[in-house]
N, C-alpha and C positions, 0 to 999 in steps of 0.2 A: 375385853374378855368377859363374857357371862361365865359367874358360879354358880352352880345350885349348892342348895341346903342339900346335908344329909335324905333328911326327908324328902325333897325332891327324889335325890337320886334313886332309894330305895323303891320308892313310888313309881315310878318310870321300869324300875327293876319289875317288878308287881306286876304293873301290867305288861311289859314282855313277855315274861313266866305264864302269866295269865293267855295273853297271845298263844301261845307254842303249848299247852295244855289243849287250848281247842282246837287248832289243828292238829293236834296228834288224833284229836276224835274226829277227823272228818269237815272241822267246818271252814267256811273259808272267809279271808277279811275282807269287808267291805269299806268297812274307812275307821282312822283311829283320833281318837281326838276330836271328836265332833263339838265345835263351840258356838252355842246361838245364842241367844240374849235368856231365854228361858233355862240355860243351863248346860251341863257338859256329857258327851255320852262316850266314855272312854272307851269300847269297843262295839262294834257293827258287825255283826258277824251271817254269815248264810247257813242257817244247816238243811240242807234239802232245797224246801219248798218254802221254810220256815226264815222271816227278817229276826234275827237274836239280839236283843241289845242288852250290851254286857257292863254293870257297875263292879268294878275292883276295886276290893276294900283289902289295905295293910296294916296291919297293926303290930309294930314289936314287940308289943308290951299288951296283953291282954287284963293289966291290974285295972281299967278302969270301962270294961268291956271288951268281949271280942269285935273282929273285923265284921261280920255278919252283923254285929246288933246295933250298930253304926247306920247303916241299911235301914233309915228311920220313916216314917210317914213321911214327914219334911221332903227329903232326900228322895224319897218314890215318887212325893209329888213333881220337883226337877226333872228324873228322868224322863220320865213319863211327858213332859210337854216338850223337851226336848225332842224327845222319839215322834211327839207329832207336829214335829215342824221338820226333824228330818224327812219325812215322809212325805211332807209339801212339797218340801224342794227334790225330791227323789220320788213323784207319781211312778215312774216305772214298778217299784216297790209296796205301792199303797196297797194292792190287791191280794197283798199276800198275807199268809197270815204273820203274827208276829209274838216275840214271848219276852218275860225278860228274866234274864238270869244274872247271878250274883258270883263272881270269885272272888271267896273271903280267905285270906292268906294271914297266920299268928305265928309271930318269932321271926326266924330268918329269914328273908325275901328269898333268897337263893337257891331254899330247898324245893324241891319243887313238892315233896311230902306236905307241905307247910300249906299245901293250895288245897281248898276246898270250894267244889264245883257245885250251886244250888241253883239247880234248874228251875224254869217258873218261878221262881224266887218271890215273886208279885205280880199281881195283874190290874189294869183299869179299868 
């Protein structure tokens, strides 16, 4: 039998929450959990015409930064090579344009008040 950590669990909560946030706005999922050797892209989303690739950040405890400032260079640089090897293996995709957005969630995972949605968040 697999445990998860708390963390785990909350995490996996985060982006659920995170999930069901943007589709309540319209977008739809493309794949979740993307893992390639350049790094991980926790949600793929379609809005429109637009490829979304979405980083969730959770944080319970904002004493040593919030969720959003976690969202470092480092970390942009991951998605970001991630997003372009999704795209290799997803040509259907490549032609379109793409953006990347950020949900930063501080305190309760469960709230969904707790979600904040930062579009364009970064570009490369």
């Amino acid at each position: 039998m697999i445990r998860l950590t708390r963390q785990q669990v909350s995490g996996n909560q985060a982006e659920r929450q995170a999930e069901l946030l943007l589709k309540q706005a319209g977008l739809k999922v493309l794949d979740r959990n993307y893992r390639c050797k350049q790094g991980e892209l926790d949600l793929v989303m379609r809005d429109a015409d637009t490829v979304v690739f979405v980083e969730v950040r959770y944080r319970r405890s904002s004493q040593w930064g919030s969720a959003a400032e976690t969202v470092d260079a480092r970390k942009q640089k991951r998605v970001i090579a991630a997003a372009q090897h999704y795209l290799l293996t997803h040509p259907q995709l490549a032609k379109h344009p793409c953006r990347f957005d950020v949900i930063a969630a501080n305190g309760n995972s469960a709230d969904p008040a707790a979600y904040h949605w930062i579009r364009e968040a970064f570009t490369c």
